[in-house]
Every structure is written in structure tokens, then in C-alpha cells.
C-alpha positions, 0 to 999 in steps of 0.5 A: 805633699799636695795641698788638699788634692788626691788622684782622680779617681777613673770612675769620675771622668767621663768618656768622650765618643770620637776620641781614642787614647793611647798611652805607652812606655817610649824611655824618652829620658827614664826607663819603665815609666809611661812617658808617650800619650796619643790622642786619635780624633774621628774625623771631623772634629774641631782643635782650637790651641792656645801656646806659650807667650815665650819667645824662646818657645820650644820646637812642637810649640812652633810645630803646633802652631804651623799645623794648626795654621796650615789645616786640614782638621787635626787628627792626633796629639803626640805627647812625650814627657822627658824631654822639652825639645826647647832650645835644640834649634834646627835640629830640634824641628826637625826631630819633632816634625820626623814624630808627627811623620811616624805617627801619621804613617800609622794613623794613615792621616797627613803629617799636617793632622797631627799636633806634638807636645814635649815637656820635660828638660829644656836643651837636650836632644830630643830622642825621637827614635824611642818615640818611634819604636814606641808608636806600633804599640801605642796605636794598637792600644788605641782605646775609647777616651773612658775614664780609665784611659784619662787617668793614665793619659794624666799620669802619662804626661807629668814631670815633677807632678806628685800627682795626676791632674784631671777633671771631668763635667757634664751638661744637658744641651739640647736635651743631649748628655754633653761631656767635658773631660781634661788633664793637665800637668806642671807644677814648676816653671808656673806663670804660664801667661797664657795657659799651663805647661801641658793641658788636653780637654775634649768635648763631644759638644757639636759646636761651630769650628770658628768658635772653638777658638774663643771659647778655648781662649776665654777659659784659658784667660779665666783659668790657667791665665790666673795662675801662679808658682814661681812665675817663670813662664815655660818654653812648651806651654800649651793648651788645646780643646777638642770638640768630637761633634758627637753629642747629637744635639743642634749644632751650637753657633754662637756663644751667647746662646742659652746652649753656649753658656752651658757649654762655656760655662762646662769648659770654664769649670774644668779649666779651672780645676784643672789650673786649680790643681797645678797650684796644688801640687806646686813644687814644695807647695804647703798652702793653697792662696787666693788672691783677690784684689778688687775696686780697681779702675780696670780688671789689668790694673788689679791682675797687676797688684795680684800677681805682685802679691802672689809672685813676691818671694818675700810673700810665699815665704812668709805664708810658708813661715806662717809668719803675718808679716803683712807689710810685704802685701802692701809693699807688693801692691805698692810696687805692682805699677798702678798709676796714682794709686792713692794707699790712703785708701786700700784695705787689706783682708786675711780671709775674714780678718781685716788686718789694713784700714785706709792703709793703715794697721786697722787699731783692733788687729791683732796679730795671733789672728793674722798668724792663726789664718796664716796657719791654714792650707787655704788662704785668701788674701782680699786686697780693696783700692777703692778706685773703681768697680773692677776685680780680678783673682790669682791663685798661688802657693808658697814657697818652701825649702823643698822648691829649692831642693826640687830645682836644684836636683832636677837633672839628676 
């Protein structure tokens, strides 16, 4: 079960004007379950991604990228959940640049405009007819981005998500409503190294296209970027933000304006609970775990003691035993690869329990505090090097008997 997290309810997602979803059943890899999500954006409105890290990257990840580069302004997102269209070679371009044809015919755009996205199992072929038949339905479909068309947009996207994952803000910009609505899935193959498995935001912010990029960035690096399950980085990941221009204030121009704060800070949020829900429901996740290391000399060198804790086996089970075996912590700091890092120094916390002092056992810490922390479904794990002002944060689960079963059964 997921930890602390329930499906979104549509009546908290707001709509977002210049942009239509379309969601239909195609049996890409199952029958009688909503596997196909088009986005249709007005035109002029702005698309800014961020992809996987993996340079064994899947055939829409590569398309993604050579439509972005090439332009005109992106007009649709085709995704298929079922199949991940990774590791199918020529064949597999080629299939999915024959679903952005489809599309394109129908929405009457170039196929350069439309953008595909596949998840599901790495190395089978890719069933494009399906996706094609499906395509008259979908488009007809086609209805305004309300909360309704949100929720199923998110259930349409899942894999092994017990859940649907999405969030939704908004924010006064230039005396305007402004909206910020978004959907993600994953829940396995979790260290995304650049965002998540699948992630779709949209705005209707009137926001200067070259700071599209940036800004989708930033949020990626302080959200999905700060995520952990298994730390396995997936061959589709991606992420992208859409900006319909609709809002009708002044156009935002620079970042650091009173208006791009608030709409950063916007992005930001629902990046985060978005990413934050990914951890959540982790494949036989129990626990929720923030991990924060602070006084590093610099913000990388406390990322790498954080995601050593949070990707150690020998940690996640233990949170899962609810067992205060601690020294697996520092082990994982110690291994992390910071250079002349001086353990006489680091403290360790368990939420308000301090359990290492000066790299050593603190001499009034008892171990049914550690345990009685350990028990919770949320957890933060504080480690201090005292090396300097930097810190950063990482958000894991455990790992449970039920991750092995849910990997092990997948193709079945």
C-alpha cells in the first residue's frame, strides 16, 4: 500500500485553457484498461523537456529530442503505457515516428509537432497498429484539461502504480489566476538522474519560450533529480512543461522577477509533490524517508553521502525490519566518495533522536528510541559532516519482500 497517499481527487486539479486531453483504451500490452493519452496544445504555446540520462534510451526518448530540436512549436504528446519501445532498435524509431505520423494526420499538424512517450516492458516490439486504431477515438475525445481529464490522464499512464499521481496550484501573477497542473507515474526502476519515468505539467503562465527550459530544469533538479526507489535509472524517462500562454497577464521575461518566482516557485511545488508521490507508492514501499545531509563543502558532495544512504540495500531493509541498525548509515556515508572526510566529526539524527556524536554512539542513546522512530511511515534521517555550509535532501523508501515479488512477476 501506498504510504500516506490517496488518489487525487478531480475537483483539486485545475484546468488549464489551451490544452485538451484525450485518453482511450488502445490494448498496447493488456486488454479493457486505459492505455493511450493524448495532449493537444493551442497553437502557440511554449514545450520545454527534460530526458533520461541513459544511453541506452528508449526510441520516443530519441524522437522527443530530434522533434524538439528540429521545431516548429509542439502541438501534441502521444502516450502509450505497456510497452517501453527501449531496445527495439531501427525498428522501434521507426514504429514510433509511424504514431506521431497518425497523429499528425488527425490533428492536421507536422509530425515534427507531436512528441511520444511509451513505458511499460523494455524490449518488445512496439504495437503501433493498436495505437492507430485507437487514434479516431482519442482525438474525438479531445476535451478541456479539467480536473476530470487529469485524473484519467494519470491513471492512463501507470505501470506498476497502485495509484494515480497528480497535483495541481495556483498563483496571482500580474493580477491573473495562474494555473499549474501535472501528472506522473513510476514507481520502480527509480533513480531517474534527470526526472521521472513519465512526468506532464502544464501552465497557462505567459512566460517568454527561452525560459521554458530553465525553469523546467530547475524544478526537475529540485524534485524528480532528488529522488530515489531502487536506483535504477529507466531507459524513457521524461519529463515536460507546457505553457499555453493563455493567462492574460504580461508576459514573464526573466526568472528572477517578482513574477518568475511565483511562477517558479508554482513549478517547483508540484514537481515536488508529484516526485514525492513516486517515492510513496515504491514498489512494496512501507516508509516514506527524507534524507538530509548538511555541512558539506559543497551541495555534490552532500547528494553523494545522501543518495549512498538512500540507495544501500543494507539501509532500505532495515527501515523495513524497523531494526536501528545504524551503522549501516554511516557505512553509507563513509563509502559515499567524499574526499578527506574526517568521521570524527558527523552527527547522526533520527528524526528528533540524536543517535551519532563526533562519529561516535552518542552515550545517552538508547536503541528503543531508534526502533521507536524506525517504526514510523515517515522518517527523516539527518546526517551533519560539519565541512562547510552546503546541504542537500533525497527522498527514498524501503525495500521490502513485496519489491522482489513485484520484479520478479512483472512479465507475467
Amino acid at each position: 500500500m501506498p504510504v500516506n497517499l490517496s488518489a487525487p481527487d478531480p475537483l483539486s486539479l485545475y484546468a488549464v485553457p489551451g490544452l485538451r486531453i484525450g485518453v482511450a483504451m488502445a490494448g498496447v500490452r493488456k486488454p479493457n484498461r486505459r492505455d493511450l493519452v493524448v495532449f493537444a496544445l493551442d497553437e502557440g504555446a511554449a514545450v520545454a523537456g527534460v530526458f533520461t540520462r541513459n544511453r541506452f534510451c528508449a526510441a520516443p526518448v530519441q524522437l522527443c529530442r530530434e522533434h524538439l530540436a528540429q521545431g516548429p512549436g509542439v502541438r501534441a504528446l502521444l502516450v502509450n503505457t505497456g510497452n517501453a519501445n527501449a531496445g527495439t532498435g531501427a525498428d522501434g524509431l521507426a514504429r514510433a515516428r509511424r504514431s506521431c505520423l497518425a497523429l499528425a494526420a488527425k490533428l492536421g499538424v507536422d509530425v515534427q509537432q507531436v512528441l511520444p512517450f511509451s513505458t511499460g516492458v523494455i524490449m518488445e516490439t512496439l504495437p503501433v497498429e493498436r495505437i492507430e486504431a485507437a487514434l479516431p477515438a482519442i482525438v474525438a475525445a479531445l476535451g478541456p484539461a479539467d480536473g476530470a481529464a487529469w485524473a484519467e490522464a494519470a491513471a492512463g499512464i501507470m505501470t506498476t502504480d497502485t495509484l494515480p499521481k497528480a497535483a495541481s496550484r495556483q498563483v496571482a501573477i500580474g493580477g491573473r489566476t495562474v494555473t499549474v497542473t501535472g501528472i506522473s507515474k513510476g514507481a520502480g526502476m527509480i533513480r531517474p538522474d534527470m526526472a521521472t519515468m513519465l512526468g506532464f505539467m502544464a501552465t497557462d503562465a505567459v512566460i517568454a519560450p527561452a525560459l521554458l527550459q530553465p525553469l523546467l530544469r530547475e524544478a526537475a533538479d529540485l524534485s524528480f533529480n532528488r529522488i530515489t526507489i531502487d536506483g535504477d535509472t529507466s531507459t524513457n524517462d521524461s519529463f515536460v512543461l507546457m505553457a499555453t500562454q493563455r493567462a492574460g497577464h504580461a508576459p514573464i521575461t526573466a526568472l528572477d522577477s517578482a513574477e518568475g518566482r511565483a511562477l517558479r516557485d508554482a513549478v517547483v511545488a508540484v514537481s515536488q509533490q508529484l516526485a514525492q508521490a513516486i517515492v510513496r507508492d515504491g514498489e512494496g514501499a512501507t516508509k516514506f524517508i527524507t534524507v538530509q545531509v548538511q555541512g558539506g563543502r559543497s551541495e555534490a558532495e552532500c547528494r553523494l553521502a545522501a543518495y549512498a544512504i538512500a540507495h544501500s540495500p543494507l539501509v532500505k531493509t532495515a527501515f523495513f525490519a524497523s531494526d536501528p541498525n545504524l551503522g549501516r548509515i554511516l557505512a553509507a556515508v563513509g563509502y559515499a566518495g567524499i574526499a578527506d572526510l574526517d568521521q570524527s566529526l558527523i552527527d547522526l539524527y533520527l528524526d528528533d533522536v540524536h543517535v551519532v556524536h563526533e562519529g561516535g554512539r552518542r552515550p545517552d542513546y538508547r536503541e528503543e528510541d531508534g526502533q521507536r522512530v524506525m517504526k514510523q511511515s515517515e522518517i527523516v534521517v539527518r546526517v551533519h559532516l560539519h565541512r562547510g555550509p552546503a546541504e542537500t535532501t533525497v527522498w527514498t523508501c524501503d525495500l521490502s519482500h513485496d519489491y522482489v515479488s513485484i520484479n520478479a512477476d512483472y512479465r507475467s
